[in-house]
C-alpha positions as CSV (number, residue, x, y, z in Angstrom):
1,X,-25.7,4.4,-2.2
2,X,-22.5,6.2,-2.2
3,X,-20.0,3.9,0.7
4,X,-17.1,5.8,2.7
5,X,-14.5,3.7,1.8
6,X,-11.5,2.9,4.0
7,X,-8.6,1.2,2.0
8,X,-5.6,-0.1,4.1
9,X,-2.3,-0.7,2.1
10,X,0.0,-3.6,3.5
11,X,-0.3,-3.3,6.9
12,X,1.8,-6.8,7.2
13,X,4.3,-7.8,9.9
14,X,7.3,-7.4,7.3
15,X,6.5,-3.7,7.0
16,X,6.5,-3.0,10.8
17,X,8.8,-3.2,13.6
18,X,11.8,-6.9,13.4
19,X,10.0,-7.0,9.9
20,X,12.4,-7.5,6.6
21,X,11.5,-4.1,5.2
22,X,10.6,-1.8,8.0
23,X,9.1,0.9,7.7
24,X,10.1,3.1,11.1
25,X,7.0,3.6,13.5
26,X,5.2,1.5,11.3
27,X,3.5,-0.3,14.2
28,X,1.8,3.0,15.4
29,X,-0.7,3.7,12.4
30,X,-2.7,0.2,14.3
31,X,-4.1,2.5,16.9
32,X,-5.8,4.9,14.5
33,X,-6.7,2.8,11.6
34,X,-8.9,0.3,14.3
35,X,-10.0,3.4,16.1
36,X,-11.4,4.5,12.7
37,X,-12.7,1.5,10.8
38,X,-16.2,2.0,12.4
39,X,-16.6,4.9,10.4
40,X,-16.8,3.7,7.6
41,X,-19.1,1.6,5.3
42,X,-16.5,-0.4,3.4
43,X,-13.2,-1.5,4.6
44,X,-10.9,-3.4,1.7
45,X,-7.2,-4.2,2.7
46,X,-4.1,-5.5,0.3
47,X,-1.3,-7.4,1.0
48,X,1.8,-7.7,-0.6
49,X,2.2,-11.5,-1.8
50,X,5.0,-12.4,-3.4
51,X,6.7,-15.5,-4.6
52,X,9.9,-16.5,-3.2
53,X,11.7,-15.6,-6.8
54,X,10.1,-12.3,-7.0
55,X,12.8,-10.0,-9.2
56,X,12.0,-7.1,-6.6
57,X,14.3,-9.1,-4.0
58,X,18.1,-8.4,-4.4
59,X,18.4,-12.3,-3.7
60,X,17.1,-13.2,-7.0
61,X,20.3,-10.7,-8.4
62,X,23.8,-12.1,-8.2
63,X,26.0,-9.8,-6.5
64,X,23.5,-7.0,-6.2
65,X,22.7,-5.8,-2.3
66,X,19.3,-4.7,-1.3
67,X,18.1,-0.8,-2.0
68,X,20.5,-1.0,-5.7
69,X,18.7,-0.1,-8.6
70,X,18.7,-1.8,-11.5
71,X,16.9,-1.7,-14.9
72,X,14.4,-4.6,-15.0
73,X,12.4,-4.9,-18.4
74,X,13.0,-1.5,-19.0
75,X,11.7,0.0,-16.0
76,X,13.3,1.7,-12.4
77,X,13.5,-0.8,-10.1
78,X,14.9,-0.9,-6.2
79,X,15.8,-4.4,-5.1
80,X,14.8,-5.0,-1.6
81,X,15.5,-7.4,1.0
82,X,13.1,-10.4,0.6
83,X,9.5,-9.2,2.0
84,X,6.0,-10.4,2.3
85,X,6.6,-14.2,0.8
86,X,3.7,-15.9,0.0
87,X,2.5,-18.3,3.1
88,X,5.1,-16.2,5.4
89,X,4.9,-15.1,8.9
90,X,6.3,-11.7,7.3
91,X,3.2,-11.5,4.9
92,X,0.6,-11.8,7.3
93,X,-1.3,-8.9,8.9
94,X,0.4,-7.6,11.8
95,X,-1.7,-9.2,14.6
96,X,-3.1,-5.8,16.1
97,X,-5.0,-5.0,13.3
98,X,-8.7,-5.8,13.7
99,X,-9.4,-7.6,10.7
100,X,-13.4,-8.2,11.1
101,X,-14.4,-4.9,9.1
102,X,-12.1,-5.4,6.1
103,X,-14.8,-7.1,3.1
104,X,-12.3,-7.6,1.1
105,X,-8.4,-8.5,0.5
106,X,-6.5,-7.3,-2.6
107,X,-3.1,-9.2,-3.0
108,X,-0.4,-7.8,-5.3
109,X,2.6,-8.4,-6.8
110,X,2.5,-12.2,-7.6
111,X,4.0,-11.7,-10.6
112,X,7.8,-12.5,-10.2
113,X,8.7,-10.0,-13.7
114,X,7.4,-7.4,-12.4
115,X,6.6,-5.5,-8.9
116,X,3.3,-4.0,-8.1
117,X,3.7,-1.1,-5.5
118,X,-0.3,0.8,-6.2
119,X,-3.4,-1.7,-5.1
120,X,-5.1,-0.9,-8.8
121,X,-2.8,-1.7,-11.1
122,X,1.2,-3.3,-11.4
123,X,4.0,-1.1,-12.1
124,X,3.9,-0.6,-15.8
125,X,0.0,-0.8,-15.7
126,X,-0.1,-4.0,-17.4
127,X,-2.5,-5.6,-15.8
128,X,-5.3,-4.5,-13.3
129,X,-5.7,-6.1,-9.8
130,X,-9.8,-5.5,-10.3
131,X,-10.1,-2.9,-7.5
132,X,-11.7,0.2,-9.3
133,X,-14.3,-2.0,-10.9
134,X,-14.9,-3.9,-7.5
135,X,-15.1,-0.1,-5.9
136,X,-17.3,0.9,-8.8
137,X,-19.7,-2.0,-8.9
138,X,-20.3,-0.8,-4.9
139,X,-21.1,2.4,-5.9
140,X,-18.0,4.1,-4.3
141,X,-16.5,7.1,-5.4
142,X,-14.6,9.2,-2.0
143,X,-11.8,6.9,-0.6
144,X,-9.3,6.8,2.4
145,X,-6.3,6.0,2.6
146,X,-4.1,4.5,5.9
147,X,-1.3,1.9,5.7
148,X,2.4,1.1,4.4
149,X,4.5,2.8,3.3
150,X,3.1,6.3,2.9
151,X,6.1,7.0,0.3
152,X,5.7,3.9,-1.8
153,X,2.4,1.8,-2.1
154,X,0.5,4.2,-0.4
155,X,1.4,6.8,-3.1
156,X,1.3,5.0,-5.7
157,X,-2.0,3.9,-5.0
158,X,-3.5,7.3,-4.6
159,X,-2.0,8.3,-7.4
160,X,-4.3,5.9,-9.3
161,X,-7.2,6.3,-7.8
162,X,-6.9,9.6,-8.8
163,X,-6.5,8.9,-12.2
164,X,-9.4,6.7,-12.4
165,X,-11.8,9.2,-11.1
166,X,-12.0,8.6,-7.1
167,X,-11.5,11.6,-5.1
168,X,-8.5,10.4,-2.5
169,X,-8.3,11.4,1.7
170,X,-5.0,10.6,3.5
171,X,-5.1,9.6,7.1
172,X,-1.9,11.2,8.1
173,X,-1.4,9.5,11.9
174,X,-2.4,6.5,9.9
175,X,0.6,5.9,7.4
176,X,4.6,6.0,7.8
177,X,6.9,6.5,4.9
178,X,10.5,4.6,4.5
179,X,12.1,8.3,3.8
180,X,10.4,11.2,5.5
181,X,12.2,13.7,3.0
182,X,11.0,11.9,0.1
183,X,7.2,11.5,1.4
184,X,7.5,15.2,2.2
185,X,8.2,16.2,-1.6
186,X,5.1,13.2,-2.6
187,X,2.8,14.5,-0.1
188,X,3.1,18.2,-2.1
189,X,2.5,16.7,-5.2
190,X,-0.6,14.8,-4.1
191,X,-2.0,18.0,-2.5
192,X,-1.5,19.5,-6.1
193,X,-3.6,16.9,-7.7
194,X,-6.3,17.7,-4.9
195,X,-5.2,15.3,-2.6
196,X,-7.1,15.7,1.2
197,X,-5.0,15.1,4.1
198,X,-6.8,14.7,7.4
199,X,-6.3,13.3,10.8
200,X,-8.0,10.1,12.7
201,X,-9.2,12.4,14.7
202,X,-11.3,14.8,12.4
203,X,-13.4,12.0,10.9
């Protein structure tokens, strides 16, 4: 049995609206992501969960300032205000979203080396957060995407599920980037590696 997957990146109250890391509009992909769940066989969900001396967080850097860039372990990486802390209001589900379909909850980036922006794997693919083989094991292979942000997690977790084999669907009215401009440029590139992008509507 082949499941119609929905997965839902970070859809947490430090992603939307008074949140520390806003995404703009983020509030409004609620609506269509509870108005589709029913569609689908299988709903998983991640959440950012980091500790409170994650190196993402510009805090954790003397004298650097939130959106910098520095070089950490030898890799790109933007510092950002603190987000998503473990046991948080700001890491919890934003309270309109209809948690009774989601089976299962992948958290990410509890490591405080390194960030972990795609829901399969952290940044320098180190380690695996077990979701292909969870997917596989179900018998999955078509998955959805809705959440936050389009342009970073979102991507970045397509972009792997790509790789491992799963053929990828964007909800459009159900994701918001940080940078519109930048998504733009990402959303061509996914297209190119044969990417769907649909509305709630059309399913």
């Amino acid at each position: 049995m082949i499941l119609k997957t929905l997965i839902l990146l970070d859809v947490q109250n430090d992603f939307t609206p008074g949140g520390s890391l806003e995404v703009p509009g983020g509030d409004r992909i609620i609506e269509p992501v509870n108005r589709v769940m029913d569609r689908f066989e299988l709903v998983v969900a991640t959440q950012d969960w980091h500790p409170p001396d994650h190196l993402s967080f510009a805090s954790n850097h003397e004298g650097k300032e939130p959106f910098e860039v520095i070089n950490l372990h030898g890799m790109e990486q933007t510092l950002w205000p603190d987000h998503c802390v473990q046991g948080s209001m700001g890491a919890e589900f934003h309270s309109g979203l209809e948690q009774g379909r989601i089976e299962a909850v992948i958290r990410k980036g509890m490591d405080r080396e390194i960030d972990s922006y795609s829901a399969f794997y952290d940044n320098a693919h180190l380690k695996t957060t077990g979701l292909a083989g969870y997917l596989r094991e179900k018998g999955v292979e078509d998955l959805y995407f809705g959440g936050l942000a389009a342009d970073i997690c979102v991507y970045f977790t397509i972009k792997d599920a790509v790789e491992e084999g799963f053929t990828a669907t964007v909800i459009e009215d159900a994701v918001r980037a940080i940078d519109e401009k930048n998504y733009g440029k990402l959303k061509q590139e996914l297209l190119d590696k044969g990417v769907r992008f649909v509305l709630s509507g059309d399913l």
